[in-house]
C-alpha positions as CSV (number, residue, x, y, z in Angstrom):
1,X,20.0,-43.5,-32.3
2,X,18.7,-41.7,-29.4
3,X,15.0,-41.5,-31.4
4,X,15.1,-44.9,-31.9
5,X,11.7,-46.6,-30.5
6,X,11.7,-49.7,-28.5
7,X,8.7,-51.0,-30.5
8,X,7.2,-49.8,-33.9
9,X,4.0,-49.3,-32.4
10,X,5.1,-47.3,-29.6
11,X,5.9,-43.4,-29.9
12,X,8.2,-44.0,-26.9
13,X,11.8,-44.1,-27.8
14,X,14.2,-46.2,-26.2
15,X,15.7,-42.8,-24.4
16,X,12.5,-41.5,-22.8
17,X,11.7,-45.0,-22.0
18,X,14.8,-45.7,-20.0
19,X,14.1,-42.0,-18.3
20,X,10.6,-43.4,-16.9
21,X,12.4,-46.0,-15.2
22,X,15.2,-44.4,-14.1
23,X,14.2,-40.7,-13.9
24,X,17.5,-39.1,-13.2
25,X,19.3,-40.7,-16.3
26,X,20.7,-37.2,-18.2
27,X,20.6,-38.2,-22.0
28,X,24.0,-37.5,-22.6
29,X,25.2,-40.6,-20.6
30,X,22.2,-42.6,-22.8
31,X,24.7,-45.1,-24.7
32,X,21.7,-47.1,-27.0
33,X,24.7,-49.9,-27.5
34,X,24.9,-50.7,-23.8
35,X,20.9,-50.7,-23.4
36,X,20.8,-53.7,-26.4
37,X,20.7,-56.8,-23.9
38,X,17.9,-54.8,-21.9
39,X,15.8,-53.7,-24.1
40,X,16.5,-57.2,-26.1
41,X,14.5,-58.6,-22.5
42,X,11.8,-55.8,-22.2
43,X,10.3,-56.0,-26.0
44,X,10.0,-59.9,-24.9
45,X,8.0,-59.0,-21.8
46,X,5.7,-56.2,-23.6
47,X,4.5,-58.6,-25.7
48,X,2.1,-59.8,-23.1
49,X,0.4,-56.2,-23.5
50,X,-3.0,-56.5,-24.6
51,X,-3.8,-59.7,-23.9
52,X,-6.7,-60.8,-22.0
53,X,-5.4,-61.1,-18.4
54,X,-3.9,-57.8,-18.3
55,X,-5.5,-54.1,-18.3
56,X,-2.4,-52.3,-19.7
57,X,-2.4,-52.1,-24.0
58,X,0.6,-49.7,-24.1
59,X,3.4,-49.2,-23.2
60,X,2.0,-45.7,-21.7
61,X,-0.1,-47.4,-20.0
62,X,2.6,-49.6,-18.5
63,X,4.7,-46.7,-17.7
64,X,2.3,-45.1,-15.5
65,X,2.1,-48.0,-13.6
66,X,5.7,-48.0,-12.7
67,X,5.0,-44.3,-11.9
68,X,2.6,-45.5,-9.6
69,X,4.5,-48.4,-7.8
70,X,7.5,-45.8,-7.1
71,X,4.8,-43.9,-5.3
72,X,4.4,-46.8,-3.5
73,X,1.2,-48.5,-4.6
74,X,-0.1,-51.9,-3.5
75,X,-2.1,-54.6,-5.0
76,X,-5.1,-54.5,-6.7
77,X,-8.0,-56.8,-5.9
78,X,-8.7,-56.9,-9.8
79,X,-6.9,-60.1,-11.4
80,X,-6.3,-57.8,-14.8
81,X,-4.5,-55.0,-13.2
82,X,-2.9,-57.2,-10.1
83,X,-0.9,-58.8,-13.1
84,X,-0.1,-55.3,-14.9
85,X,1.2,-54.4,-11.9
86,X,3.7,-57.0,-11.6
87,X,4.7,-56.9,-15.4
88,X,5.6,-53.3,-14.5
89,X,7.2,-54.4,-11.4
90,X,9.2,-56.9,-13.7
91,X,10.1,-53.8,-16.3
92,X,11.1,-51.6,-13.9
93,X,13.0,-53.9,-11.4
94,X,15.9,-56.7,-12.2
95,X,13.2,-59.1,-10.9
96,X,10.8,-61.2,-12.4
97,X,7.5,-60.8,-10.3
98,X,4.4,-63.1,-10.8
99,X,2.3,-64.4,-8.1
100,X,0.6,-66.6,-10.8
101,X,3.9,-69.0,-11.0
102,X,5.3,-71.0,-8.5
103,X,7.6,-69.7,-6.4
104,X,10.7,-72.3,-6.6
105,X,10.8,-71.1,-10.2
106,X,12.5,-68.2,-9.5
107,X,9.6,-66.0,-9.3
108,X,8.6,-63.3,-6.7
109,X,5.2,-63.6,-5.2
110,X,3.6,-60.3,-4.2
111,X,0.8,-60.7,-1.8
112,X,-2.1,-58.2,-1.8
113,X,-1.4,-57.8,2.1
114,X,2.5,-56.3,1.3
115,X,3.8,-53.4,-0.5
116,X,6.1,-54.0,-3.1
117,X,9.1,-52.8,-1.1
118,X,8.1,-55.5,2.0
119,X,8.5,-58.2,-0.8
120,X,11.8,-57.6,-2.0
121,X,13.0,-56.7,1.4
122,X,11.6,-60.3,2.6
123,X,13.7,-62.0,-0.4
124,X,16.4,-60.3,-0.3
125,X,17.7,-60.1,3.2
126,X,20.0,-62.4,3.7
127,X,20.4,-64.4,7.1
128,X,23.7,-63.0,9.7
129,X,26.7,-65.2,8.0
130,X,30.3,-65.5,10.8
131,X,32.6,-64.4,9.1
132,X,35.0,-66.5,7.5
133,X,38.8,-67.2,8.7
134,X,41.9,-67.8,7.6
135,X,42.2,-69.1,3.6
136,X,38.6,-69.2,3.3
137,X,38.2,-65.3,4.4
138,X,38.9,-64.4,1.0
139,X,38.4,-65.1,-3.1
140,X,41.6,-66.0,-4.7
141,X,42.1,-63.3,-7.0
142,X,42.5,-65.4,-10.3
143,X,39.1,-66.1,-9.5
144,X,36.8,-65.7,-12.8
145,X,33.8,-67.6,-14.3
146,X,35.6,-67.6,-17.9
147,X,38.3,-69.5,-15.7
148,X,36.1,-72.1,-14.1
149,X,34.3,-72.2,-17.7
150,X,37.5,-72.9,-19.6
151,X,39.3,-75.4,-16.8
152,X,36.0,-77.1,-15.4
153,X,34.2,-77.1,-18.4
154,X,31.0,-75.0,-16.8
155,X,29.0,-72.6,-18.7
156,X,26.6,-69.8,-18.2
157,X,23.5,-69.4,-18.3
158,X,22.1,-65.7,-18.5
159,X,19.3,-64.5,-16.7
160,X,17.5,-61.1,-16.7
161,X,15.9,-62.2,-12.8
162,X,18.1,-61.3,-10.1
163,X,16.3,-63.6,-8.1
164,X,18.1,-66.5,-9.7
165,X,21.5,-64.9,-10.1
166,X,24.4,-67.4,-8.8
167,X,22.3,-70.3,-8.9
168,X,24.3,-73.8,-9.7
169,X,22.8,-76.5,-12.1
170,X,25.6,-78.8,-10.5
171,X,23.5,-81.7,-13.3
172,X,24.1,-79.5,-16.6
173,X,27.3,-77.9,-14.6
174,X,25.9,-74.5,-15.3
175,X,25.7,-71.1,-13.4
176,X,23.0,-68.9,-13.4
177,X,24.4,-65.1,-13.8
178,X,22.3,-62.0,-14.2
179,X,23.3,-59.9,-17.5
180,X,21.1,-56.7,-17.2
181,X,24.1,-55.1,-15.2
182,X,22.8,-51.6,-16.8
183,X,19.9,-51.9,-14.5
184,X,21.5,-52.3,-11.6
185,X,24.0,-49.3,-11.6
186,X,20.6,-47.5,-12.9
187,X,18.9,-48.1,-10.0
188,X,22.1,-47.2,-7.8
189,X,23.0,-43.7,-9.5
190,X,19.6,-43.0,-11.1
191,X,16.4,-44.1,-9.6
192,X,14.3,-42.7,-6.6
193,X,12.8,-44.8,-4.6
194,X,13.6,-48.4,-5.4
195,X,12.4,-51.2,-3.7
196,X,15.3,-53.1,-3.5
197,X,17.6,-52.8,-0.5
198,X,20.5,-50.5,-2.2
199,X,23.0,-53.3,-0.8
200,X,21.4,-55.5,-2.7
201,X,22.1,-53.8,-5.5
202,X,25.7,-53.1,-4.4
203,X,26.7,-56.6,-3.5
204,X,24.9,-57.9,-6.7
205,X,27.3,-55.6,-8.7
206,X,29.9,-56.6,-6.5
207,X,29.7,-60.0,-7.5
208,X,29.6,-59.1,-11.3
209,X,32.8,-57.6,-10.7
210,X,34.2,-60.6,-8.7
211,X,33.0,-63.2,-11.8
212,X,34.0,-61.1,-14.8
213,X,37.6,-59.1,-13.7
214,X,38.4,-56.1,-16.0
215,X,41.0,-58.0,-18.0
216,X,41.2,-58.3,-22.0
217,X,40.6,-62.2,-21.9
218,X,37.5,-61.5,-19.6
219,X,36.1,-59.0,-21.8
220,X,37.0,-61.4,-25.4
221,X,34.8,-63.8,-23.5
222,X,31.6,-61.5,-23.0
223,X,32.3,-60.0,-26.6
224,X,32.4,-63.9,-28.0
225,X,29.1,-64.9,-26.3
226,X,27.8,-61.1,-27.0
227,X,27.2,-59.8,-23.8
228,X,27.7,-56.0,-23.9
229,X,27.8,-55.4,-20.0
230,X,32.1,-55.2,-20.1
231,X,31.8,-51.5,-21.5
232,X,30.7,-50.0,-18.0
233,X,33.9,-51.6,-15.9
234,X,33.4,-52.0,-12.5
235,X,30.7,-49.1,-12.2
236,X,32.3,-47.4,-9.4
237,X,32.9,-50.4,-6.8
238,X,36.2,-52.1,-6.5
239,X,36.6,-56.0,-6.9
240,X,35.6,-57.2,-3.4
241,X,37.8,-60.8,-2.3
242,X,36.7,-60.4,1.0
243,X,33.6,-63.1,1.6
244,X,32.4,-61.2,4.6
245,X,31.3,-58.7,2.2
246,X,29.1,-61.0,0.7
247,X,25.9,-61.9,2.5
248,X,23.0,-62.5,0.3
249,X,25.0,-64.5,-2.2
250,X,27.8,-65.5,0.6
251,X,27.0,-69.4,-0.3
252,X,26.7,-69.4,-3.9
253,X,30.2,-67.5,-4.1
254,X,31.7,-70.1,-1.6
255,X,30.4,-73.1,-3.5
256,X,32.1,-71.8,-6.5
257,X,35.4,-71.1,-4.9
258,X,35.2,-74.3,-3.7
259,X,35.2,-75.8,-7.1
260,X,38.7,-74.6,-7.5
261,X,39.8,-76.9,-5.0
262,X,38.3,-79.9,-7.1
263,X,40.7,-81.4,-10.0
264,X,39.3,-80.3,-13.3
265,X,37.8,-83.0,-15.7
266,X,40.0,-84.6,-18.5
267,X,43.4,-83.5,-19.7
268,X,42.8,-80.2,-17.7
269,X,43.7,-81.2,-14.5
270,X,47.4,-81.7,-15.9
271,X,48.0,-78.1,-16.2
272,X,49.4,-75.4,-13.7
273,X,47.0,-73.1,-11.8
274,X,47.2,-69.6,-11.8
275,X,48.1,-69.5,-8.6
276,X,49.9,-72.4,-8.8
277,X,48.2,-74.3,-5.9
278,X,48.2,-77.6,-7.4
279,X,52.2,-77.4,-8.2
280,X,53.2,-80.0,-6.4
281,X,51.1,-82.6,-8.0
282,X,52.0,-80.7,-11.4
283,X,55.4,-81.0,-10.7
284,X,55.2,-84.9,-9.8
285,X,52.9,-85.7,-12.4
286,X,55.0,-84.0,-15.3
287,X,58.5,-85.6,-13.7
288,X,57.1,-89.0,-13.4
289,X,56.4,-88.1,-17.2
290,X,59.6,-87.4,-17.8
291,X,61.2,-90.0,-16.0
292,X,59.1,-92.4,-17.7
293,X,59.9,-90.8,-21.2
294,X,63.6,-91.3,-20.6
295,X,63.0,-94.7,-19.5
296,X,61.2,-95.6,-22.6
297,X,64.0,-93.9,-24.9
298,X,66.5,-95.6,-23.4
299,X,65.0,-99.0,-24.1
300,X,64.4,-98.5,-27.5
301,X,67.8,-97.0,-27.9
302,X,69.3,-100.3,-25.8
303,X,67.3,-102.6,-28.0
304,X,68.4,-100.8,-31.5
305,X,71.7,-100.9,-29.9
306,X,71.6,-104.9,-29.5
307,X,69.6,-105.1,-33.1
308,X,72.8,-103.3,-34.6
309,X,75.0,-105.2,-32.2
310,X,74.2,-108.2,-33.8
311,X,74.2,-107.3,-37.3
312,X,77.7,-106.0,-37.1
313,X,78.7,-109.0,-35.1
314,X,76.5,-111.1,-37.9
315,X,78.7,-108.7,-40.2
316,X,82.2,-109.1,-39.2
317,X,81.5,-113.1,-39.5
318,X,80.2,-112.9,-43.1
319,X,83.8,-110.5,-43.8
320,X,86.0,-113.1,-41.9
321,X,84.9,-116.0,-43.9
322,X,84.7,-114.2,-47.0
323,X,88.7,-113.2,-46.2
324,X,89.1,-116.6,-45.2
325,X,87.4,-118.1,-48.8
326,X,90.0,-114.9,-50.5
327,X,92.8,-116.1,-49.2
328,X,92.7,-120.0,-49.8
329,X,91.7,-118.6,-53.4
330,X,94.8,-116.2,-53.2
331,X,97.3,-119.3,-52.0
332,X,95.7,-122.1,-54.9
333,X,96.5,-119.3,-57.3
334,X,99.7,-119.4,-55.9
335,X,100.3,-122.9,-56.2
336,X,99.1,-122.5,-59.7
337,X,101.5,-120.1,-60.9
338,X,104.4,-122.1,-59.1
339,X,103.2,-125.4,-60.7
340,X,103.3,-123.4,-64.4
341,X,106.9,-122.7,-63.6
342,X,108.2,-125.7,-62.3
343,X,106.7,-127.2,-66.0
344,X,109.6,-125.4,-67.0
345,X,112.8,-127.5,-66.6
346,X,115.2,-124.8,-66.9
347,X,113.5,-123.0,-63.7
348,X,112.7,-126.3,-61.6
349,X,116.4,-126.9,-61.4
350,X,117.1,-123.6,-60.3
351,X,114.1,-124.3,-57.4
352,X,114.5,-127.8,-57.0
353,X,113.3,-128.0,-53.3
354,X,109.9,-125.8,-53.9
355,X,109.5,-127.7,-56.5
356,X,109.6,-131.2,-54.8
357,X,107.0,-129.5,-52.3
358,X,104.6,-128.9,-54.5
359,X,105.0,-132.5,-56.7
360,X,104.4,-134.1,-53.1
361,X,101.7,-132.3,-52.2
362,X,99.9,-132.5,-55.8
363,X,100.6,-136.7,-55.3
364,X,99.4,-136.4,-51.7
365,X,95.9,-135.0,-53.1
366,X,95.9,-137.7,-55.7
């Protein structure tokens, strides 16, 4: 794995490669796995070697340029290596660097009247931020971008140009995150001379740590989505809650611990918090749920009572009558048997009276 090449036409393998840029890399710490987003990124940008507009063909070539811009070269007046240059620039550093694009796309311009250094100072330093009080002085700490992915339906979209990282595409409700995480703690532990401000590189990581905490559900979302940065934890820095820490990316952070505070989209917004700030509009929601359940159950229990109300009633009418119809049948059968008997001479004078009853009452009917 370690003599694996970053391109078939190279000689360079991925190891001696990832040595040029960071020079004090010992091999044994070389983990090809965690390099596969990186040098996923870097075959993509070497395929402008060659080409017409550029004066580097290799990628020897292209390594002695960075060589050079660690020494601290500038500009060149010539077009063709002017853009090798910044291709370097862009290999070496987590920044995309072209003075050929416009700058609100994300790209660094490098003027032939600055160093390389001077530029990325210029971008990167961030304007004196007060700091923060009370509530808003620090990041709640169930605070995650799979969170605000799962409960406000965001997503992410990965960058290898630090220059964009934390941007919000509030029309596609996407944030912009930086995934080459390897390069950054390379450039902290084993690079010499890099041009950007090491706080930069500390708070950038910082931030990493603050979107994706080392927890198991964090790191099934990075392996679902195959981002391999979770391996390399927190790369030496603690989570940092505090926003005074932040300063470059100070707004973007605040903007998205803002979003918190908003009531997620849909069905969502009917489920507890983690830190169970919304609970008491959980709490009323789900009662008045309840309450309105019960009520509901209770009128269709009270109108199925009244339904078998009235069929028993309905019930106890039908049985009456029918007792009613029984018994005139039971007494006309009695009447019968008594007529049969006083046919009988011998028993009519023995029941003269009954007898006489039942003759009037049979002449009466006549």
């Amino acid at each position: 794995m370690l003599e694996e090449k970053v391109i078939p036409e190279s000689d360079i393998t991925k190891l001696e490669f990832s040595q040029k840029l960071w020079p004090d890399l010992p091999a044994y710490y070389f983990r090809p796995d965690q390099y596969a987003d990186f040098f996923r990124d870097v075959v993509r940008q070497l395929g402008a070697l060659g080409k017409e507009a550029y004066s580097a063909s290799t990628i020897e070539e292209l390594l002695k340029l960075v060589d050079r811009l660690r020494g601290g070269a500038g500009q060149s007046e010539v077009i063709e290596i002017s853009r090798s240059l910044e291709l370097a620039a862009t290999i070496w550093l987590p920044a995309s660097i072209d003075s050929t694009e416009e700058p609100g796309l994300g790209y660094l311009q490098w003027p032939r009247n600055k160093t390389l250094a001077q530029c990325m100072e210029d971008f990167f330093a961030g304007d004196p931020i007060e700091p923060p009080r009370g509530k808003q002085s620090r990041v709640p700490s169930s605070f995650s971008l799979p969170y605000l992915c799962s409960r406000y339906q965001f997503s992410i979209k990965w960058t290898d140009n630090l220059a964009r990282h934390l941007e919000i595409d509030w029309r596609n409700d996407e944030i912009i995150v930086y995934e080459h995480l390897i390069s950054l703690r390379n450039h902290l532990r084993y690079s010499t001379h890099c041009p950007i401000p090491k706080g930069i590189l500390e708070e950038a990581i910082d931030t990493i740590n603050l979107l994706f905490p080392q927890t198991r559900e964090v790191r099934r979302f990075l392996e679902r989505r195959g981002i391999s940065f979770a391996a390399l934890g927190p790369c030496g820095r603690k989570r940092q809650l505090d926003l005074a820490a932040y300063r470059f990316w100070h707004g973007n952070i605040v903007e998205l611990v803002e979003i918190l505070g908003e009531r997620p989209p849909g069905w969502r917004q009917l489920w507890l918090d983690r830190d169970r700030r919304n609970f008491l509009a959980w709490a009323t929601f789900w009662m008045a749920l309840l309450v309105a359940v019960l009520t509901v159950v209770s009128i269709v229990f009270g109108v199925v009572s009244t339904v078998y109300g009235v069929k028993s009633y309905q019930l106890g009418v039908d049985s009456y009558s029918l007792g009613v119809e029984s018994l005139e049948m039971a007494i006309a059968q009695l009447e019968l048997a008594v007529a049969e008997l006083c046919g009988n001479e011998e028993i009519a004078a023995k029941v003269p009276d009954h007898c006489a009853i039942l003759q009037k009452k049979h002449e009466g009917l006549s």
